[in-house]
C-alpha positions as CSV (number, residue, x, y, z in Angstrom):
1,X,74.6,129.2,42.0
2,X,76.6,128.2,44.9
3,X,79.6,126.4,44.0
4,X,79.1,124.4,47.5
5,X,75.8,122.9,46.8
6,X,75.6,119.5,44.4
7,X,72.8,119.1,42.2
8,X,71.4,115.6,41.1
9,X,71.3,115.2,36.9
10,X,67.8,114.8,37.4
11,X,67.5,117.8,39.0
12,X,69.9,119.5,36.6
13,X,67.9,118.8,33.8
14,X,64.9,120.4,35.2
15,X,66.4,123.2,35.7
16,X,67.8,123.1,32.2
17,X,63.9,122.3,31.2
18,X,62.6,125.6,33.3
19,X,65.0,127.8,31.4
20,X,64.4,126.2,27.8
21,X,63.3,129.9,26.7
22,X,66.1,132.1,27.8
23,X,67.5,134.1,25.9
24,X,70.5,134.1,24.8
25,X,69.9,130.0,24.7
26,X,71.8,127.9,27.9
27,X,74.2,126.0,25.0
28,X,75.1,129.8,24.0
29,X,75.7,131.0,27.8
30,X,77.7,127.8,28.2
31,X,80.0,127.5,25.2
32,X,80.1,131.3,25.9
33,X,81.1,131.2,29.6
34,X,83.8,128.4,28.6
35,X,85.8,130.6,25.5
36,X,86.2,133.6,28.2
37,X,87.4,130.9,30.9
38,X,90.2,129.7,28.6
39,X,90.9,133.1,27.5
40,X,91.3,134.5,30.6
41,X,93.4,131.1,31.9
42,X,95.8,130.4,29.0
43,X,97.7,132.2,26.4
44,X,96.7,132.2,22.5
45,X,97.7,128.4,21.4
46,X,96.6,126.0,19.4
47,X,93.4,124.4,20.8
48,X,92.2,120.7,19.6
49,X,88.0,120.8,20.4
50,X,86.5,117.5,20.9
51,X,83.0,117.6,19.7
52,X,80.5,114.7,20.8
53,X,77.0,113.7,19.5
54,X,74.7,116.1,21.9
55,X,74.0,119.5,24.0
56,X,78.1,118.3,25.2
57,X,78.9,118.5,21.7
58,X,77.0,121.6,20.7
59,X,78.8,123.9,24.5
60,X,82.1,122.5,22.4
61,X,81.1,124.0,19.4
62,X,80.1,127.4,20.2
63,X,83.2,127.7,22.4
64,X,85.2,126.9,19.2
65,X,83.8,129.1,17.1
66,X,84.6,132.4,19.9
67,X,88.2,131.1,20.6
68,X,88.6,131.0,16.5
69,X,87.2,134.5,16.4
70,X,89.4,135.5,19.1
71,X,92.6,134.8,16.8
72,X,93.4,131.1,18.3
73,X,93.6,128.0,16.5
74,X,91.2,125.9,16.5
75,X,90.7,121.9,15.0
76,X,87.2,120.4,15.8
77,X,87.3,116.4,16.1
78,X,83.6,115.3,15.7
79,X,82.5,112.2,16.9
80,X,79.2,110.5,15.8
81,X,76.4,112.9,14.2
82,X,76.4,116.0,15.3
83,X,73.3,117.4,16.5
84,X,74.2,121.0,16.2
85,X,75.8,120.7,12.6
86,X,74.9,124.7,11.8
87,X,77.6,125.1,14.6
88,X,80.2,123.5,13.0
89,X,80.3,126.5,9.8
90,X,83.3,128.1,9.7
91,X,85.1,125.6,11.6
92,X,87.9,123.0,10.7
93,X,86.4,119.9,11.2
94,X,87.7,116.0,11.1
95,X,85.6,113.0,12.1
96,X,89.0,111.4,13.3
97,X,90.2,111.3,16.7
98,X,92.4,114.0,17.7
99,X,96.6,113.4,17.6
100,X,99.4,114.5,19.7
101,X,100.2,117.7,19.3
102,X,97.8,120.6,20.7
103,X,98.4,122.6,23.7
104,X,95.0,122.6,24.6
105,X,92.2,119.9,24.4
106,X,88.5,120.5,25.2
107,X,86.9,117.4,25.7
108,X,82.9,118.2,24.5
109,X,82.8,114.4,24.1
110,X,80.0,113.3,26.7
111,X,78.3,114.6,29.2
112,X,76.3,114.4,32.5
113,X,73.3,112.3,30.1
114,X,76.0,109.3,30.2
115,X,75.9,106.6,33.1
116,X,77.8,103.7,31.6
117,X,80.5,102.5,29.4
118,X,81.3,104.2,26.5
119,X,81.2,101.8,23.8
120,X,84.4,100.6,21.8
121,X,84.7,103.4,19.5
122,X,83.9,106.1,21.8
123,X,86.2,104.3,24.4
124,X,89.1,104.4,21.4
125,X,88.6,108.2,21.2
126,X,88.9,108.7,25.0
127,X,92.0,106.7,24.5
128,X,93.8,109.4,22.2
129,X,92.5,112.0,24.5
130,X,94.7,110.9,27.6
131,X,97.4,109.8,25.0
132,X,97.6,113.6,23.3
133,X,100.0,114.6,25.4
134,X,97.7,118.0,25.6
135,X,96.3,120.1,28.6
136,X,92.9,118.8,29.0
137,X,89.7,120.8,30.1
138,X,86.4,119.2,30.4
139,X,82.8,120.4,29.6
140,X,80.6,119.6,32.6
141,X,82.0,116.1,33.9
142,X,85.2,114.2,32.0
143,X,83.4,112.3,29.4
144,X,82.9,108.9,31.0
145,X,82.4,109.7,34.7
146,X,79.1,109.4,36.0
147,X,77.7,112.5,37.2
148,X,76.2,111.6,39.9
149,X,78.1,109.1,42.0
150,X,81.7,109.6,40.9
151,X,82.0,106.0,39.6
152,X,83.7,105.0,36.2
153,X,82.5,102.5,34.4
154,X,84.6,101.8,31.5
155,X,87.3,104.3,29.8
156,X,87.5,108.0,31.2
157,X,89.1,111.7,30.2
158,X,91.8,112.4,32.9
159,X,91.1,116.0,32.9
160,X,93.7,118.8,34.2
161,X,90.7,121.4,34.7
162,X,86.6,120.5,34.6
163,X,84.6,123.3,33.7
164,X,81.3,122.6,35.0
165,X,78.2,124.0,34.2
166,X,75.4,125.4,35.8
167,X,75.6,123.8,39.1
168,X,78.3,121.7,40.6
169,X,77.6,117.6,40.9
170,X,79.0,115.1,43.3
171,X,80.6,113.2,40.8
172,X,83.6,115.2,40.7
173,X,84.1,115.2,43.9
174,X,83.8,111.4,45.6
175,X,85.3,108.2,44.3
176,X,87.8,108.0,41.0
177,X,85.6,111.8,39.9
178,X,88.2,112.9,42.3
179,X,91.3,111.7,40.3
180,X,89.9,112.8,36.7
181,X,88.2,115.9,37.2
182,X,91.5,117.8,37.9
183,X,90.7,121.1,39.4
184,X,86.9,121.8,39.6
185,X,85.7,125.2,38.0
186,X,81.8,126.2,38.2
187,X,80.4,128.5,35.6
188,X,76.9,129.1,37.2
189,X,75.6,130.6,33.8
190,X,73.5,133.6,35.7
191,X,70.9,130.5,36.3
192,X,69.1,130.5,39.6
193,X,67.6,127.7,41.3
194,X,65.0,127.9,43.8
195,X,64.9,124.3,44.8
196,X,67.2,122.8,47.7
197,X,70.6,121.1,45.8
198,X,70.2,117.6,46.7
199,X,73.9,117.4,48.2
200,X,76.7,119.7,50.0
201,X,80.7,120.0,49.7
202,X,82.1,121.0,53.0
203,X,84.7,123.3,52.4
204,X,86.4,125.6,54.9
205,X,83.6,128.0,54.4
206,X,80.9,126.1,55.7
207,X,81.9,123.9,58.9
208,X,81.0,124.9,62.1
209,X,83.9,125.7,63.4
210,X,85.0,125.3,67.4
211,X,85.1,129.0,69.3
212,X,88.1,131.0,70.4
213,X,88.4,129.6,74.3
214,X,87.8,131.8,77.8
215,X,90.4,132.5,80.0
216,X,88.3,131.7,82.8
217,X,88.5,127.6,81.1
218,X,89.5,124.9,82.5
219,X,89.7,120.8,81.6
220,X,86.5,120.2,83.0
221,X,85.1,122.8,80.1
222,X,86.2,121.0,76.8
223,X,84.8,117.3,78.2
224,X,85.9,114.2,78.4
225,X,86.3,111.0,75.9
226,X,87.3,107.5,76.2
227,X,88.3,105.4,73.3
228,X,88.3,101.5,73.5
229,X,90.5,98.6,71.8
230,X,93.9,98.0,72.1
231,X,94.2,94.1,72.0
232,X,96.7,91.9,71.6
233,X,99.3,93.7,69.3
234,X,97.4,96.6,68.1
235,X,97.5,98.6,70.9
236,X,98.6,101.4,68.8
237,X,95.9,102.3,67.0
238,X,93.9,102.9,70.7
239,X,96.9,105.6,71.5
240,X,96.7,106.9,68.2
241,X,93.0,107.8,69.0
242,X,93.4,109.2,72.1
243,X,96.4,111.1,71.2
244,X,94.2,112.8,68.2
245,X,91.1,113.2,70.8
246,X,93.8,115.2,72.9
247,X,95.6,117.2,69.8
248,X,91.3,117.9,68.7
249,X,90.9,119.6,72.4
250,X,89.1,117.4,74.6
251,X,90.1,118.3,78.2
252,X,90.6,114.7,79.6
253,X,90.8,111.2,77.6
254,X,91.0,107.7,78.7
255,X,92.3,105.2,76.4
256,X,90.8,101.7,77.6
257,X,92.9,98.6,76.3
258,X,92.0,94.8,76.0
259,X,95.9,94.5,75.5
260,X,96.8,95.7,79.5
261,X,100.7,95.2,79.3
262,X,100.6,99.1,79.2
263,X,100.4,101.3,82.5
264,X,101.3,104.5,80.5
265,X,101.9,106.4,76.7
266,X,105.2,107.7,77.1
267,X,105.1,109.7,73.8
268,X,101.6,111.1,75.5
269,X,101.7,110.8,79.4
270,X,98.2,112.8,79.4
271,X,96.6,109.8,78.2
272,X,95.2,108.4,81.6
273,X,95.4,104.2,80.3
274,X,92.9,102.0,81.8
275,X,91.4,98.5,81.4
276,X,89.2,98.2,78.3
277,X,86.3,96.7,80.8
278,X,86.8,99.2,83.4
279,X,85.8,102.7,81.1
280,X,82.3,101.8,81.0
281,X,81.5,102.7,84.5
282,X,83.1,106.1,84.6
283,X,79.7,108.2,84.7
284,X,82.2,110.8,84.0
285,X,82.7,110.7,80.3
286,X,81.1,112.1,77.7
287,X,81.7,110.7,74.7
288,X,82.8,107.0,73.6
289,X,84.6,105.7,70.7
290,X,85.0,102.1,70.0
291,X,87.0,99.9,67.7
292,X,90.4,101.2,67.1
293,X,92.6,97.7,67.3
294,X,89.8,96.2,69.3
295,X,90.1,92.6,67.5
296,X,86.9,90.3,67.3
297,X,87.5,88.3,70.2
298,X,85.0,87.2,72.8
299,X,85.7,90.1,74.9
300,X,85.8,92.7,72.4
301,X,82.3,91.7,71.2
302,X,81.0,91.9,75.2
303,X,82.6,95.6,75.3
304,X,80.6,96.3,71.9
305,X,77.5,95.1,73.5
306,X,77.9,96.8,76.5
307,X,78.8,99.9,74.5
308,X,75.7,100.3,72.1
309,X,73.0,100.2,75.5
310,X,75.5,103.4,77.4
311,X,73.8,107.2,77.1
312,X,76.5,108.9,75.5
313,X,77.2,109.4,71.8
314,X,79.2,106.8,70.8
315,X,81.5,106.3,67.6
316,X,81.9,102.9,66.1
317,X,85.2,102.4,64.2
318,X,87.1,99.3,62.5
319,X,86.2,96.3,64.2
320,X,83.6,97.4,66.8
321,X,81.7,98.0,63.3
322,X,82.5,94.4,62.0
323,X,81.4,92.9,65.0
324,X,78.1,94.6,64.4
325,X,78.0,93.2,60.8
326,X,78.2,90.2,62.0
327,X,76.0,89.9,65.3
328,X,71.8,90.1,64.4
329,X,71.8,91.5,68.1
330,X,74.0,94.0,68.1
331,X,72.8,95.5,64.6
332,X,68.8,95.5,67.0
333,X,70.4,97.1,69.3
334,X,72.5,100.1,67.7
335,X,69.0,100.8,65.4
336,X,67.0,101.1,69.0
337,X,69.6,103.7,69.9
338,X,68.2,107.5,70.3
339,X,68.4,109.1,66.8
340,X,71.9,111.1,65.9
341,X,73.5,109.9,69.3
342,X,76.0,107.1,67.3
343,X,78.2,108.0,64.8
344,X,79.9,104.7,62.4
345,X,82.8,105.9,60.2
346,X,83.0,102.7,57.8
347,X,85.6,102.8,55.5
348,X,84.2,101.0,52.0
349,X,84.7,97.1,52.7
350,X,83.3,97.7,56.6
351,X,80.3,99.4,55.0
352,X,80.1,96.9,52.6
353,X,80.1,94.2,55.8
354,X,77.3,96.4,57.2
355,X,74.8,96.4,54.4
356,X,75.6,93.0,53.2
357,X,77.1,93.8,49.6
358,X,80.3,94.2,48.3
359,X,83.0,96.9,48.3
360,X,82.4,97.2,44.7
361,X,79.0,97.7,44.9
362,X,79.8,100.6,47.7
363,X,82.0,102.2,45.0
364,X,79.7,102.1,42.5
365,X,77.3,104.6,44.3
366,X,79.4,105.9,47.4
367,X,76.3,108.4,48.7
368,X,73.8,106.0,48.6
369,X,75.4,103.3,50.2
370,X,75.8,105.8,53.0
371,X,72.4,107.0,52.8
372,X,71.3,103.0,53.3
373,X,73.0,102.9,56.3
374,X,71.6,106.7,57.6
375,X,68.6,105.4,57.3
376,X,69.2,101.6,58.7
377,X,70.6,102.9,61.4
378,X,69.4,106.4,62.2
379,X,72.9,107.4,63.2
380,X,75.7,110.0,61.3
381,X,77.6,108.0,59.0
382,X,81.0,108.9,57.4
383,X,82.0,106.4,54.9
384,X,85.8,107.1,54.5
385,X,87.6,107.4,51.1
386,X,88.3,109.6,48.6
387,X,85.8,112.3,49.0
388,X,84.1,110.5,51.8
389,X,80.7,111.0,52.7
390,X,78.7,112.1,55.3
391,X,75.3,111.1,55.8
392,X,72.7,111.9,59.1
393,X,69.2,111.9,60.0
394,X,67.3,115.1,58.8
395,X,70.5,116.8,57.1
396,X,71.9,117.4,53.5
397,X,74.2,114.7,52.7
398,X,77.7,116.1,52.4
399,X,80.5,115.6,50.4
400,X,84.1,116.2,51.9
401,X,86.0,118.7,49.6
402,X,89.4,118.3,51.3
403,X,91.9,115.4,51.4
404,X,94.0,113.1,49.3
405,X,96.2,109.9,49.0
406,X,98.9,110.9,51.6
407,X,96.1,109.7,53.8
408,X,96.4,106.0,52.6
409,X,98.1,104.7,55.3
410,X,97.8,102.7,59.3
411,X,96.4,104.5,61.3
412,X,94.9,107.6,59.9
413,X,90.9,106.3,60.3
414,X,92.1,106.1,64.0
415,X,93.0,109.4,64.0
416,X,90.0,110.8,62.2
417,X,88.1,108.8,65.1
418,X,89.9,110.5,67.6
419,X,89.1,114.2,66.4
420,X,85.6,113.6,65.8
421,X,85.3,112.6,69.2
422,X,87.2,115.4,70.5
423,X,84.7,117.7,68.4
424,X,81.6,115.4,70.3
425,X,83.2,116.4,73.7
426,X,83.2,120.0,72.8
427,X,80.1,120.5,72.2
428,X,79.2,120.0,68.7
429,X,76.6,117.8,67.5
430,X,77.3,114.8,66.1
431,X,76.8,115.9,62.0
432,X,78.5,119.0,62.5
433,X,81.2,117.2,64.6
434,X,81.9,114.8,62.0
435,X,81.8,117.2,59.2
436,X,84.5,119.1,61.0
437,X,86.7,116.2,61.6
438,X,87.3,114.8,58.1
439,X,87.3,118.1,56.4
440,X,90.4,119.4,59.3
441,X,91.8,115.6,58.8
442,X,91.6,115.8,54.7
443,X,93.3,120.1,54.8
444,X,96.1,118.9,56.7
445,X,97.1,116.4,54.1
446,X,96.7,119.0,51.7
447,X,99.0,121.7,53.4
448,X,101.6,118.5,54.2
449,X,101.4,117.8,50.2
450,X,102.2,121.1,49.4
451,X,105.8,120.1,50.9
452,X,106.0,116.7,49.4
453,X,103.7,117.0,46.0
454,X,103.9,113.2,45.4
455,X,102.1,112.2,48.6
456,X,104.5,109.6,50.0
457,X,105.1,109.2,53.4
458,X,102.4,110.7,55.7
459,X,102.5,108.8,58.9
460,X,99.1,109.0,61.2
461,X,101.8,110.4,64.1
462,X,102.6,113.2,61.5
463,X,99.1,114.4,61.3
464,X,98.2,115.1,65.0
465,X,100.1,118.6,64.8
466,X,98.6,118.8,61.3
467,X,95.3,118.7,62.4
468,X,95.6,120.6,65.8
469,X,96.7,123.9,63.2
470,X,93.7,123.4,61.5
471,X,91.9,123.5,64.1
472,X,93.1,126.6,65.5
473,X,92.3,127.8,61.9
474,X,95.8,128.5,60.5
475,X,97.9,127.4,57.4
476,X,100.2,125.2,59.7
477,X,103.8,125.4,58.2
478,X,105.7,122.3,57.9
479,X,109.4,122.3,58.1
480,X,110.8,120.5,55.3
């Protein structure tokens, strides 16, 4: 199967269900697929297998008993009964949790069947799991992540690789699924699928990426975009926008600012500065993007409103979307906007604003709270974090496979803002657009982290050039 598309449990579990009758049996396939993986990764060590209660269990199991064939050393640690005892002949096995020592440890403990805490025993074992000082590979998910949303509600395996079965799942890529499920292996099995995967991972194979320009171009040919904010001592995360709009290609950009003590960027002269109020009436622009340092004030909430009634795609960021949360009227009048022309790019807490719950609850289940707004709204939604999510009318919901923490700082939402813009003025719709943007925004923190592996230090400034490489499709070199 397609290592990009992201299949439900439910859905998994049908097609588990359609090929109940294959032969050799799925649990064989599996524990077969995952012996040869570790065979052909690692040298011959001593392996620790983790063996839960069900089918998790039973992949462990026959996985085991291959690797012992194959000359390596194997302990099984069983937890709970074991459902697939006739596996377990010819095996070591303890019913203790497993010690330091081991090079390797499978964790067969749980798997996608489990959506809440493990209990306290089970929660002790995952304990000396992450304590064994071993190289951890998960079956399927890292036992204790859900699945399906990336949330974790009690203890969970911090995995160094995730072999995962049959078809990919979201939960390893959104949320904390990101931090536990280590690098992300599919082993497909041979199964087919004939029904649509439920979600998508945008990777650099499948955005739709900007064309090679004519010669015969000019500014006139790459549009034109206005971003708006700026007040009173945030001015900077206007610039930063515009600067990113410029750095993403658009041919011309005004920066409108409530805050008008500034005539001109002088790190970005091309930025053409005007008052906040006076953008609005420039017929020619083509895309706006509202929010960055905008405030809540009386006059930010009047550009807002007159924002969410002009004809071009608009982006709502940072407080232009607070306002929103917060005003009945404006929420009536961004849902009577034209379908797909307004894209909102909340990160959790401003999402949580928006639908009137919590930024727990947002975490909990990342793709449907983005999905509640999709549909609330009728507008592209990218709700920002780790493996953020991107959600539109009449398209797969989409998953961002690039990015990590080096983009926890000021300023970076402004800059995604600023690209996906740029993308809008283009020419690209507004799903595409956005899917674009924050993969290019989350690949240039990768290529900067492969200079500075810890992650410290990323400024929004930095990423700009970052971004522009990516843009231009090439691994951008940093200097170090």
């Amino acid at each position: 199967m397609n290592p990009h598309e992201l299949w439900h449990s439910t859905a998994l579990r049908q097609l588990e269900q359609r090929h109940a009758d294959h032969q050799p049996g799925l649990m064989v396939l599996a524990g077969s697929a995952i012996a040869d993986w570790i065979m052909d990764h690692y040298t011959k060590q001593p392996i620790a297998v983790v063996a839960g209660p069900g089918n998790n269990g039973g992949d462990a199991l026959i996985a085991a008993q291959q690797l012992q064939r194959a000359g390596w050393p194997i302990q099984v640690h069983r937890y709970g009964s074991c459902l697939h005892a006739e596996l377990e002949k010819g095996l070591l096995i303890t019913t203790t949790p497993t010690e330091p020592g081991a090079g390797i440890l499978l964790d067969g403990l749980f798997g996608i069947g489990l959506h809440q805490a493990p209990r306290d025993e089970a929660a002790d074992w995952i304990q000396c799991i992450n304590l064994s000082g071993s190289t951890i590979i998960a079956i399927d998910v890292p036992s204790g992540l859900d699945s399906d949303t990336g949330h974790v509600p009690g203890a969970v395996v911090h995995a160094a690789q995730t072999l995962t079965l049959i078809g990919n799942k979201p939960g390893l890529h959104t949320g904390i699924g990101r931090d536990v499920a280590g690098n992300v292996h599919v082993l497909d099995l041979g199964v087919a699928a004939n029904d649509t995967a439920n979600y998508t991972l945008i990777t650099r194979e499948n955005v739709s990426w900007l064309p090679a320009r004519a010669h015969a171009s000019h500014k006139g040919s790459f549009g034109t975009a206005a971003v708006i904010g700026g007040g009173e001592g945030m001015v900077g995360a206007a610039l930063l926008a515009g600067r990113a709009a410029l750095h993403a290609g658009t041919g011309k950009v005004f920066v409108g600012l409530l805050d008008d003590t500034l005539a001109v960027d002088p790190q970005q002269p091309e930025l053409m500065i005007r008052a906040a109020s006076a953008l609005s009436h420039q017929a020619e622009i083509d895309v706006f993007a509202i929010g960055p340092g905008l405030g809540q004030s009386d006059a930010a909430l009047a550009l807002v409103d007159h924002a969410l009634v002009l004809p071009q795609p608009l982006i709502l960021d940072a407080d232009a979307l607070n306002l929103v949360s917060s005003h009945l009227a404006l929420q009536h009048q961004l849902k009577a906007r034209p379908i797909n022309s307004t894209i909102l790019t909340p990160h959790p807490a401003e999402a949580a604003r928006l639908l009137g719950s919590t930024t727990g609850e947002v975490q909990t289940n990342r793709i449907a709270a983005a999905e509640q707004l999709r549909d609330r709204y009728q507008c592209t939604v990218v709700l920002k974090g780790a493996g953020s999510i991107i959600a539109a009318p009449d398209a797969a919901t989409a998953i961002n496979g690039s990015g990590n923490g080096a983009l926890a700082a000021a300023g970076q939402g402004d800059v995604l803002t600023g690209v996906i813009a740029a993308l809008l003025a283009q020419g690209l719709n507004a799903y595409d657009a956005a899917r674009l943007a924050v993969w290019a925004h989350g690949f240039a923190a990768d290529q900067w982290r492969q200079h500075y592996p810890t992650g410290i230090g990323l400024t929004a400034s930095d990423t700009l050039q970052l971004v522009r490489g990516v843009l231009n499709h090439r691994d951008f070199g940093i200097a170090v």
